[in-house]
N, C-alpha and C positions, 0 to 999 in steps of 0.2 A: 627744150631739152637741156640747154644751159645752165635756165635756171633750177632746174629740178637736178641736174650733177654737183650742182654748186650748196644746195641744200643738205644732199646725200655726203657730202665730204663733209660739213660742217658740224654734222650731227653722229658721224663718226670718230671725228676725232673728237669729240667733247661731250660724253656720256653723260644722260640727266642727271644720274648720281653725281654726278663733279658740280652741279650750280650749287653755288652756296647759300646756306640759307642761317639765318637768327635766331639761334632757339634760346630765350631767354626762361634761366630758372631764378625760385626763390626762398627755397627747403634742400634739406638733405634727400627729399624723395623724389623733387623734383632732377636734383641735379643726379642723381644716382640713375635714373629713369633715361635721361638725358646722354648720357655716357654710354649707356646698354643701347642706345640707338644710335650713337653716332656714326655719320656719313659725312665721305671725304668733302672738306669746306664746311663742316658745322663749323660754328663758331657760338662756343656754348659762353652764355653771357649770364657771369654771376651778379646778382642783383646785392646793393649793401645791408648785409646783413650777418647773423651767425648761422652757420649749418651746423650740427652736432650728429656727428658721424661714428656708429658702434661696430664695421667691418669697413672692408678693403674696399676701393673701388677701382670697378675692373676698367682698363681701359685697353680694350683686346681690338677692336676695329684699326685696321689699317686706313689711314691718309696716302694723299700724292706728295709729290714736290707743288704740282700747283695749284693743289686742292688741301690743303693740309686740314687739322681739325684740331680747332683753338678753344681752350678754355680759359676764360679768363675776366677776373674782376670789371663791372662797368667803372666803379669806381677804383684806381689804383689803390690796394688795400683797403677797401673798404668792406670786402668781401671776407669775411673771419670763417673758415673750416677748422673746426675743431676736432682730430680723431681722438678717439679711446679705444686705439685697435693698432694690433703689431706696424701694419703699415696703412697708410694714408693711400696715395696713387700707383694704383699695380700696372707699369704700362708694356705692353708687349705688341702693341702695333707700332707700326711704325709711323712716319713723321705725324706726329702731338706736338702740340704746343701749350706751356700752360703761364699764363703770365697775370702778374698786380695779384695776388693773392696773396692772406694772412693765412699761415698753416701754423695750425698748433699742438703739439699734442698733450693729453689731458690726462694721460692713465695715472693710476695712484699706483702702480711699480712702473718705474721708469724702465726694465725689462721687458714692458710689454708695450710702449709705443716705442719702437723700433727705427722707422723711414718714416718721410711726408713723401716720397717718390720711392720705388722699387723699379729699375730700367732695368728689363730683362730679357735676354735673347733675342727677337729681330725687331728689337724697337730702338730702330735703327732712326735719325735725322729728329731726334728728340730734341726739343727746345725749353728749356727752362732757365725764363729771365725776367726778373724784376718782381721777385718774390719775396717773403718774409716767412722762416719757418723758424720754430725753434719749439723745445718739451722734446725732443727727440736726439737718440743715440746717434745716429748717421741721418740726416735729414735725405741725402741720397744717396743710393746703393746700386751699383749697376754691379750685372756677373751675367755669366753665360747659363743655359739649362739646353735641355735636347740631347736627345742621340743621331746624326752626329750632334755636338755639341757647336751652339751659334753665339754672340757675341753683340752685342749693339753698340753699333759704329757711328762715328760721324754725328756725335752727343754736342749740341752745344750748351753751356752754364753760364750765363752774364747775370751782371748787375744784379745778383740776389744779397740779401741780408742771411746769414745761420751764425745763428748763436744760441745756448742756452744759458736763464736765466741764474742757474745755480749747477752744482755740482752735478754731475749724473750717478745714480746710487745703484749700478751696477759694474757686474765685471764684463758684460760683452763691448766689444770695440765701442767705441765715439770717436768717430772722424766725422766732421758736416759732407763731408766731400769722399766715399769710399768705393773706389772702381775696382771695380776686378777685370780683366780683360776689355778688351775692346781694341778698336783705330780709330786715330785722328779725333779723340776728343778734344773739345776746346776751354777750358775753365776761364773767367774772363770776366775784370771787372767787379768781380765781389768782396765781400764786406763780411771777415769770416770772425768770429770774435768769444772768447769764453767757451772754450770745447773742454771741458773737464770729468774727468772721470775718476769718481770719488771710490771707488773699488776696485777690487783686482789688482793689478800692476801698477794702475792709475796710472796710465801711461795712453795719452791721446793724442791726432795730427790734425791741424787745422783741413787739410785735404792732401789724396794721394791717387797714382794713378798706377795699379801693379797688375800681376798675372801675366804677363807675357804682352802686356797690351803693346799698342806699338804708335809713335807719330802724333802724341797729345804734344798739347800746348796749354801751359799754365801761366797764364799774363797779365798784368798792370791789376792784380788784385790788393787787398789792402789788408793787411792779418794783425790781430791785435789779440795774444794768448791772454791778455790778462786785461782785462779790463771792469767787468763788471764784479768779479771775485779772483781769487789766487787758489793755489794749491794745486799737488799732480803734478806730474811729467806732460808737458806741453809743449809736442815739437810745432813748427811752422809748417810748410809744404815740402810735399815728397814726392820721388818715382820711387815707387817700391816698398815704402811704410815699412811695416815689419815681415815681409814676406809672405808666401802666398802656400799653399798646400792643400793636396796632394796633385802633383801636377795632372791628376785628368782633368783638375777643372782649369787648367791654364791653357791658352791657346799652343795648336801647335803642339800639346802634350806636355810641355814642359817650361816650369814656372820660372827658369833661368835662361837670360834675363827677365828680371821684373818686368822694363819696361827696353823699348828699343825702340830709339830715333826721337826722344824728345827732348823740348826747349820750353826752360822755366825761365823767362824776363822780366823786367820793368816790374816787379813785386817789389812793394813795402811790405815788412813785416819786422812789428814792435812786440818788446815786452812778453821775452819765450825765454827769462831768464835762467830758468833751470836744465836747458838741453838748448839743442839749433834750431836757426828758424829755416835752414834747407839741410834736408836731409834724401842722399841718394842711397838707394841700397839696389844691386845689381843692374845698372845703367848702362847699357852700350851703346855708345854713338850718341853720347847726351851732350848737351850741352845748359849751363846754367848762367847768365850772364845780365850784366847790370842792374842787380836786387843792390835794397838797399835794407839791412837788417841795422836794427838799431834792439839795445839789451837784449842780445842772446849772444851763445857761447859760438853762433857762428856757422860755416858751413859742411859737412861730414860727406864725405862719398868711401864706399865701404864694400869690398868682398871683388874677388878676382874677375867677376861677369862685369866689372863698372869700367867704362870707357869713358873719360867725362871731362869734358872743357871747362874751366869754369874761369870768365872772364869778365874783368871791367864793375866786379862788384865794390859796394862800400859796405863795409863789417864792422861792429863789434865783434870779437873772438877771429879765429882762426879758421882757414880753409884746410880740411887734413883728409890725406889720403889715407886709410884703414885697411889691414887686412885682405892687402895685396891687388886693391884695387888700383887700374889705370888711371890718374889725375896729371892733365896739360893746367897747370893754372899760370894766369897772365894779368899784368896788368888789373890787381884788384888791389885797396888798402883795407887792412886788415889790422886788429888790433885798434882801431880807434879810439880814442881817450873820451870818459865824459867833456874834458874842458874842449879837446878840438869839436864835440859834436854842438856843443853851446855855442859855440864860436861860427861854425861855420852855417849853422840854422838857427831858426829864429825859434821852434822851441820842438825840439828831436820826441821830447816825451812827452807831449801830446801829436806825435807823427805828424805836427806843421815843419817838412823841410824846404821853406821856404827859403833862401840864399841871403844869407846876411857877406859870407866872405866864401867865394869861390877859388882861391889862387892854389889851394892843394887839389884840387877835384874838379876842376872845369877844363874842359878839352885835354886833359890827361891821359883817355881811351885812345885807343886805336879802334877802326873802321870793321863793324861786323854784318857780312851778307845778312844774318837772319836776325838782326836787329836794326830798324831804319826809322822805330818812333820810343817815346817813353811811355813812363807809366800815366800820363795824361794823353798818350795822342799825338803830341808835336813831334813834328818829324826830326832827326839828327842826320841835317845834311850837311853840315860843315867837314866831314871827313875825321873830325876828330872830338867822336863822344865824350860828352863827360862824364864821372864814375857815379854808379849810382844809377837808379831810376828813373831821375829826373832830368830831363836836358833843361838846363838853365840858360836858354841862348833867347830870350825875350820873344821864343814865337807865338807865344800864348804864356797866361795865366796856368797854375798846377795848385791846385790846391789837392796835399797830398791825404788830407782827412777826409778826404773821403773814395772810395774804390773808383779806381780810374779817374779822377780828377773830377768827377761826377760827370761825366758823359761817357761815350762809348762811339767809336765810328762809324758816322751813319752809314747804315745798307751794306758794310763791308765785312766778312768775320776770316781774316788773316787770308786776303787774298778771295776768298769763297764767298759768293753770293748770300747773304744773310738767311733767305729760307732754303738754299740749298743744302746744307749741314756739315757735319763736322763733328770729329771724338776719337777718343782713346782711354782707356780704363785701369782699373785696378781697385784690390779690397785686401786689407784687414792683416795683421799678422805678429810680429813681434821682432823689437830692435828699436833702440833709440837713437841718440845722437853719443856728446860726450859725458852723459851723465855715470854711465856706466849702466844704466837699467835699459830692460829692452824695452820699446815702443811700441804700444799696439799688440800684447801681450796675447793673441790666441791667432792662431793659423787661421784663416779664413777657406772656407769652403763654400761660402755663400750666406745663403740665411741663418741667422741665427737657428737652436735648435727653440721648435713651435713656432717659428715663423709661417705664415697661410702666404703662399704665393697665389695672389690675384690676377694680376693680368690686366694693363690697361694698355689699348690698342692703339697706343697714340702714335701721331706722325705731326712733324711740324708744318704747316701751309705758308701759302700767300694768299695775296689778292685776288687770283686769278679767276674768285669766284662770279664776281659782278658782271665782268669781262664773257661768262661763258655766258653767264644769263641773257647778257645782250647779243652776242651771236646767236644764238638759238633762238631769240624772239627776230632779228632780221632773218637769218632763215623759212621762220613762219610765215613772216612777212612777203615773203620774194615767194613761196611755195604758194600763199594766198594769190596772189595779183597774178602768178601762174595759171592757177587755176582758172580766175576768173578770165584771164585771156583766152586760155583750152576755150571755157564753156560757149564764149562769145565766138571763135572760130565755128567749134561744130557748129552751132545755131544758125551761122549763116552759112555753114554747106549743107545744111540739112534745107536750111530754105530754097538752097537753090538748088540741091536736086530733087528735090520736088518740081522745081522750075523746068528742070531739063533735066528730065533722068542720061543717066550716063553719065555727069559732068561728076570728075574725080574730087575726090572728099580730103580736105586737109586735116589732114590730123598733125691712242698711252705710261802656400809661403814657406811661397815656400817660409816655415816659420824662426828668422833666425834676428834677433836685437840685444848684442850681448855689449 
């Protein structure tokens, strides 16, 4: 009786659908096939090679937290997806994971590959990390859809590459990074570089997080506006980009504030000469704090909804309050000269700031609860930070060339268990820095117009799959040997009341960038 209660618990709390299983593809039909079936703990394994992909692919199946459903390169990038279609992954399940893929897009109007991700509505604990996408306008687009209208929260973005290789020759937004609503998203570690938008306003953001979102986190990424070509209005990272509109699609009804309750840290970002490489636009309760901008005009916070700390950075250009927004700023150097940035690193313009001489910038900070590591990881426990991104106290190597120092904290995402998740959002609008042009030139409401919203059902997983597998085969296990105990008892009551009859038988935007 034990062991059959013991079997019954274990096969109720761990649904056969949750074991995980391999489903390896090695075509666009397989993988497409593959994704139309997914079940919580697939872990779809792209084989190296190219897929050439001409629609959306849906990723509408819901995941667990401890079954999630992983798609992902066997070979880290070795797996090349190429669309020639508005968007690449449509995902609207919740926890997906998609990681080591090459996502490309291909179309001959750059108007019509859009996203390599589209997160939408309850795709919610999305994971996308250690990817390479680029041919596209927004590589990711998260926004809200439904009536009521839902949000995908708790998004996490590591250690991806987005960039495009040339201008973009349209006027809809180009941000790699375009949120529209959401909570507690996490951007993290990324490598965001060449976002240019050769039409329209020509006014692009390396990434932003707006709509009303709430509680994102933008940290130890690595932005480089200008590297593989020039030209265009090319801000760095943002809450609130150019605004967000018509406030039904903001959470809450209303697109003011943009963004509320987030913290942009331990970001480098080079070479955003012609506007800032942080730019807030209606920010409550934000806080921005030891970025280290090298060639840009510097940091902007802008319009009366902006509540915003901004401390302990190192700047070229100036930190300016605008158009009656709230700004506390402390403890930042601002104004930096080329000769002090040659002087004090070893070479700013190729973003190695490596410490040649620290005595204007080393323990200069004062102590902030919601910063306790840098843009590499190493912790700032001496009580008195240094300015800038980088703690220079010998606890580790930082090599700033590359996003997050080229690693990422293992198992940890700001406190939050790695496949647990994490996000906050925002998309598209208009307003720049101090160029005088607005940024991100069209109100966003979501998808561009002829955008196909797909739907891909993703959620992000663990491990947990192998773990059910083996519980449930000990289960069969103990239910067998059960059994065969049962059958061996009857057997010998039945012999022996034969022998003696009578003897008893055991028997789960708003749009403003002016």
């Amino acid at each position: 009786m034990v062991a059959r209660s013991l079997v019954l618990a274990v096969l109720l709390l761990v649904p056969m659908r949750a074991l995980a299983r391999d489903v390896p593809v090695s075509d666009a039909t397989s993988l497409r096939a593959a994704l139309a079936d997914a079940q919580p703990g697939d872990v779809i394994l792209l084989a190296d090679g190219t897929y050439d992909v001409d629609a959306n692919l849906r990723c509408d199946a819901d995941g667990t937290a401890e079954a999630p459903i992983v798609v992902r390169a066997v070979t880290a990038l070795g797996a090349h997806v190429r669309f020639d279609a508005v968007e690449g992954f449509v995902v609207r399940g919740a926890h997906w994971r998609f990681e080591d893929l090459e996502i490309e897009g291909v179309c001959a109007v750059d108007s019509e590959c859009e996203h390599a991700w589209h997160v939408v509505g309850d795709a919610d604990f999305t994971v996308i990390r250690g990817n390479r996408a680029h041919g596209f306008n927004a590589q990711i687009k998260a926004n809200g859809e439904g009536d009521p209208r839902v949000w995908p929260d708790d998004v996490l973005v590591e250690d991806n590459e987005f960039f495009n290789p040339r201008a973009r020759m349209t006027s809809n937004p180009v941000t790699p990074i375009d949120v529209v609503g959401g909570r507690r998203w996490i951007v993290r570690g990324n490598y965001i570089h060449d976002h240019h938008k050769g039409m329209g306003d020509g006014i692009s953001y390396a990434a932003f997080l707006k709509g009303h979102s709430h509680d994102g986190i933008i940290e130890r990424n690595l932005v480089v506006c200008e590297q593989l070509h020039t030209g265009g209005t090319r801000l760095g990272l943002s809450f609130g980009g150019g605004g967000t509109g018509p406030d039904s699609i903001c959470e809450g009804g209303s697109c003011s504030p943009e963004h509320q309750g987030g913290i942009m840290r331990n970001n480098v970002i080079v070479h955003c000469p012609s506007d800032v490489g942080v730019y807030v636009n209606e920010c409550a309760d934000c806080l921005v704090a030891h970025n280290t901008l090298y060639d840009t005009t510097g940091i902007d916070v802008r319009f009366a909804a902006s509540d915003v700390r901004v401390i302990g950075n190192l700047l070229s250009g100036r930190v300016r309050a605008r158009d009656g927004a709230t700004l506390a700023s402390s403890g930042n150097r601002e104004m930096v000269a080329e000769a002090e940035w040659t002087a004090w690193f070893v070479s700013p313009d190729e973003a190695d700031f490596t410490l040649r001489d620290g005595a204007e910038i080393v323990d200069r900070g004062a102590a902030l609860a919601e910063v306790t590591d840098d843009f590499c990881g190493n912790d700032r426990d001496d009580g008195m930070p240094d300015l800038g991104a980088v703690e220079h106290d010998g606890d580790g190597p930082c090599d700033t060339t590359m996003p997050g120092g080229g690693g990422t904290t293992p198992g940890v995402d700001a406190g939050i268990v790695v496949d647990a998740g994490m996000v906050d959002a925002s998309t598209s609008g208009v307003d720049a820095g101090t160029s005088g042009v607005d940024a991100s030139a069209r109100v966003d409401g979501g998808a561009p117009a002829g955008e196909v919203s797909g739907g891909c059902g993703c959620r992000a997983g663990g491990r947990g799959g192998s773990r059910v597998a083996w519980l449930a085969l000990l289960a069969l296990v103990v239910l067998s040997r059960s059994a065969r105990t049962r059958s061996r008892r009857d057997a010998q009551g039945r012999t022996a009341s034969r022998a003696r009859p009578g003897t008893a038988k055991d028997g789960t935007a708003r749009a403003r960038r002016s």
